[in-house]
ROVEX-834332 format. One record per residue: residue number from 1; x, y, z of N, C-alpha, C in turn; chain; residue in three letters. Coordinates in Angstrom, 3 decimals, decimal comma. Each point is the difference from the previous one (the first is absolute). Layout:
# residues N
TORTOR resi       nx       ny       nz      cax      cay      caz       cx       cy       cz chain resn
TORTOR  NUM        X        Y        Z        X        Y        Z        X        Y        Z     A  ALA
...
# end
This chain:
# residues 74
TORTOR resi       nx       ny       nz      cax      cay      caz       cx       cy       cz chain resn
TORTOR    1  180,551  101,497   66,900    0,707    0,055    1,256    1,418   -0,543   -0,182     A  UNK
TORTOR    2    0,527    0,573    0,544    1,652   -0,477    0,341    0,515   -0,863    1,231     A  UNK
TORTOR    3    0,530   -1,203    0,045    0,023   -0,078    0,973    1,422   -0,166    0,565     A  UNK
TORTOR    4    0,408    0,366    0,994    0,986   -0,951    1,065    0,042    0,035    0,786     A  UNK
TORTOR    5    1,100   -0,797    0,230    0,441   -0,887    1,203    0,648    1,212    1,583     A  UNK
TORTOR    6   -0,277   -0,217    1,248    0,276    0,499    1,095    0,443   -1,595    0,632     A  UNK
TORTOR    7    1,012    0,601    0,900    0,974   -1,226    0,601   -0,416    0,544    1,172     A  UNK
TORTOR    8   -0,366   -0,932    0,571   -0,728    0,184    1,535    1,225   -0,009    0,805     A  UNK
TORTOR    9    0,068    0,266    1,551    1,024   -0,416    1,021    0,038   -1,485   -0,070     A  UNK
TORTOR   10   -0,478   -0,831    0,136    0,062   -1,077    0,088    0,314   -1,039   -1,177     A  UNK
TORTOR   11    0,171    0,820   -1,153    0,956   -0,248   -1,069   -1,184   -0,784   -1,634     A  UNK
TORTOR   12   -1,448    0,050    0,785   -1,009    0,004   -1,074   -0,168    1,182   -0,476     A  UNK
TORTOR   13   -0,912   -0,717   -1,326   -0,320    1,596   -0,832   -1,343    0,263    0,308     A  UNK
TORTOR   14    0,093    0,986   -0,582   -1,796    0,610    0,015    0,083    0,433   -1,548     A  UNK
TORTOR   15   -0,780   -0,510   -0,782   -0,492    1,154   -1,161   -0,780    1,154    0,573     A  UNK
TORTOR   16    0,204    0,637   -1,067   -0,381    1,578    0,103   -0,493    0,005   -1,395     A  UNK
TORTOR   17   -1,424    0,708   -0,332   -0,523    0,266   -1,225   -0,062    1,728    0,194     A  UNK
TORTOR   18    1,048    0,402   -1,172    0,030    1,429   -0,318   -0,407    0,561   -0,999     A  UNK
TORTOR   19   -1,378    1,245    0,262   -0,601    0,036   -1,108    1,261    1,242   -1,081     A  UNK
TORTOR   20   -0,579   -0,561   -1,791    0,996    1,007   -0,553   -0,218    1,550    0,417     A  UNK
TORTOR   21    1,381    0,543   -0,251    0,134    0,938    0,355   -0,878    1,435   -0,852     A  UNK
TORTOR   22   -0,751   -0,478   -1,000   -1,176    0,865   -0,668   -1,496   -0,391    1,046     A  UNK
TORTOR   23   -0,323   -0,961    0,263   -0,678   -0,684    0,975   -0,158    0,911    1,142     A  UNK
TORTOR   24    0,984    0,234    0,596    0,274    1,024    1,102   -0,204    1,579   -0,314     A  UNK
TORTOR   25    0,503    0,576   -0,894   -0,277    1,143   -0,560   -1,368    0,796   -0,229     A  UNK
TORTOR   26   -0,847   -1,447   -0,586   -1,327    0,258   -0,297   -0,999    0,047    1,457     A  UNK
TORTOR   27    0,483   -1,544    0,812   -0,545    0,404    1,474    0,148    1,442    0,600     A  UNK
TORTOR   28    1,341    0,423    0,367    0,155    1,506    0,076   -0,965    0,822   -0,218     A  UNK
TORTOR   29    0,311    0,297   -1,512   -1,101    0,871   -0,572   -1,383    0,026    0,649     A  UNK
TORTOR   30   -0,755   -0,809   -0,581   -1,489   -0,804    0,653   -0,138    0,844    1,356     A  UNK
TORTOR   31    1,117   -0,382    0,878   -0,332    0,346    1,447    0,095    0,919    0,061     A  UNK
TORTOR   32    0,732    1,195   -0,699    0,340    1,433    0,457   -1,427    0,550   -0,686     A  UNK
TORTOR   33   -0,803   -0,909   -1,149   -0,825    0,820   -0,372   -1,386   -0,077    0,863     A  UNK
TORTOR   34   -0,078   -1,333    0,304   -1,677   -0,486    0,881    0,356    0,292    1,286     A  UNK
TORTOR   35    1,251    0,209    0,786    0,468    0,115    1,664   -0,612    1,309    0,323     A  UNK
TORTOR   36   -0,156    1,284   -0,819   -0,313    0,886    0,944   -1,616   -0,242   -0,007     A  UNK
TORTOR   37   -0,913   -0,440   -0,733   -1,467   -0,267   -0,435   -0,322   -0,854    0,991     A  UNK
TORTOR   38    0,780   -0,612    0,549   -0,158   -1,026    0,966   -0,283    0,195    1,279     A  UNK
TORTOR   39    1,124    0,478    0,164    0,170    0,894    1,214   -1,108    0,811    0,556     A  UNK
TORTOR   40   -0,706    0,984   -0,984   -1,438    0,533    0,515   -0,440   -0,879    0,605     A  UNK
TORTOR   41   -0,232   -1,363   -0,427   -0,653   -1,052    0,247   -0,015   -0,398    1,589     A  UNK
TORTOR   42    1,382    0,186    0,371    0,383   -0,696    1,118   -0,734    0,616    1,176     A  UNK
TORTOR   43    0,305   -0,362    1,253   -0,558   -0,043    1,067    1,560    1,186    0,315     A  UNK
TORTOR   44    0,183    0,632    1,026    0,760    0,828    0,157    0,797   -0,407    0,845     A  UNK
TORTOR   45   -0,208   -1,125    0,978    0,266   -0,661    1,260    0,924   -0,790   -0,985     A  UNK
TORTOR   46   -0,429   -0,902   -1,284    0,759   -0,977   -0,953    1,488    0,188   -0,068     A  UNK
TORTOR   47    0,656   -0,749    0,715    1,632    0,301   -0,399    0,926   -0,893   -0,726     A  UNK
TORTOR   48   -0,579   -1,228   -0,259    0,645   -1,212   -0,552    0,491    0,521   -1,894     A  UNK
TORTOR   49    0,949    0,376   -0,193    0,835   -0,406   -0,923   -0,388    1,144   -0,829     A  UNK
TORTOR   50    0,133    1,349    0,977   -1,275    1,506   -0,911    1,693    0,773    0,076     A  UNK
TORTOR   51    0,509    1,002   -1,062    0,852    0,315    0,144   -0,649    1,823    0,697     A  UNK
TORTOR   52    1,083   -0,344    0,768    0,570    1,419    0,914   -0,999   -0,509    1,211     A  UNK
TORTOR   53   -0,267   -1,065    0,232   -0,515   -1,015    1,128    1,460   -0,349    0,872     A  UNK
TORTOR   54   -0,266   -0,542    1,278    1,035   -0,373    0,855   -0,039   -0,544    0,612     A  UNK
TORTOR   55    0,196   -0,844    0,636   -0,042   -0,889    1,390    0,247    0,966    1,343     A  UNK
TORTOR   56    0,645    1,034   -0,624   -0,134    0,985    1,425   -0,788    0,588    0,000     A  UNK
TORTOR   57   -0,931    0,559   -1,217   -1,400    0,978   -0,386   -1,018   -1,219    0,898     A  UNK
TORTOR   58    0,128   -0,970   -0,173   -1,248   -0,975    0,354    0,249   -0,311    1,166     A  UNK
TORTOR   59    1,199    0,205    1,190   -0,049    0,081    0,878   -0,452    1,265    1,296     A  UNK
TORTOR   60    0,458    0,874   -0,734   -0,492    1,437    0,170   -1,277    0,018    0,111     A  UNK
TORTOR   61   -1,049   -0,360   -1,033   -1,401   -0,249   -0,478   -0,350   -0,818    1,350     A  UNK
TORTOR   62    0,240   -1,150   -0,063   -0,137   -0,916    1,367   -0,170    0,546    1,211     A  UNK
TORTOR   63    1,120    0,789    0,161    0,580    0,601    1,342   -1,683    1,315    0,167     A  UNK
TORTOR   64    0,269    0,316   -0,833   -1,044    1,113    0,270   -1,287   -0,163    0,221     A  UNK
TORTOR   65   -0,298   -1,465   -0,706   -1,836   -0,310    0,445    0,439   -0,832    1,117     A  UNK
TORTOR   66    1,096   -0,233    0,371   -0,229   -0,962    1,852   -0,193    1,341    0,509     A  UNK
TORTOR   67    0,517    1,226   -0,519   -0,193    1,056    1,191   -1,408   -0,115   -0,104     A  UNK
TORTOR   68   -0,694    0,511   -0,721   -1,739    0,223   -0,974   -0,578   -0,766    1,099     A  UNK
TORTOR   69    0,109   -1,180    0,265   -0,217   -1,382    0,829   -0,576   -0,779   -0,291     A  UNK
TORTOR   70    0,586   -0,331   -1,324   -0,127   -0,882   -1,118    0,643   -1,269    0,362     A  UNK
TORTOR   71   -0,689   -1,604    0,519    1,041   -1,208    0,000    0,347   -0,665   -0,560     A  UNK
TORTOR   72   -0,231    0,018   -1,729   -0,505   -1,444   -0,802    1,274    0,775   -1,158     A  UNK
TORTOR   73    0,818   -1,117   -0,957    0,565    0,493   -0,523    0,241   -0,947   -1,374     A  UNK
TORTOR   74   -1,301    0,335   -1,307    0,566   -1,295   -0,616    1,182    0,384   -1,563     A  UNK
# end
């Protein structure tokens, strides 16, 4: 890990641990290869952090089972 320093507003730091930049590359990879295998997996309703997911797709989704007359939303 790499680390540095972030200067806060208030004129403290924060470390920051940055992984190397091969580190990152390999995560990448990994995900583009197990993400779509996964995905079968998922629940279809699942929108947290799924790409071509949205906060407006999952509102839409929402919107449409209050029509359904659906009340519960977790």
């Amino acid at each position: 890990m790499h680390q540095q320093t972030l200067e806060r507003e208030d004129g403290s730091k924060r470390l920051l641990q940055v992984p190397p930049f091969f580190d990152r590359v390999a995560q990448r990879a990994v995900a583009q290869v197990i993400s779509p295998a996964l995905d079968t997996l998922m629940y279809t309703g699942s929108f947290g952090f799924r790409r071509g997911k949205s906060r407006h797709l999952a509102t839409q989704m929402i919107q449409k089972a209050y029509r359904e007359g659906y009340r519960w939303v977790l």
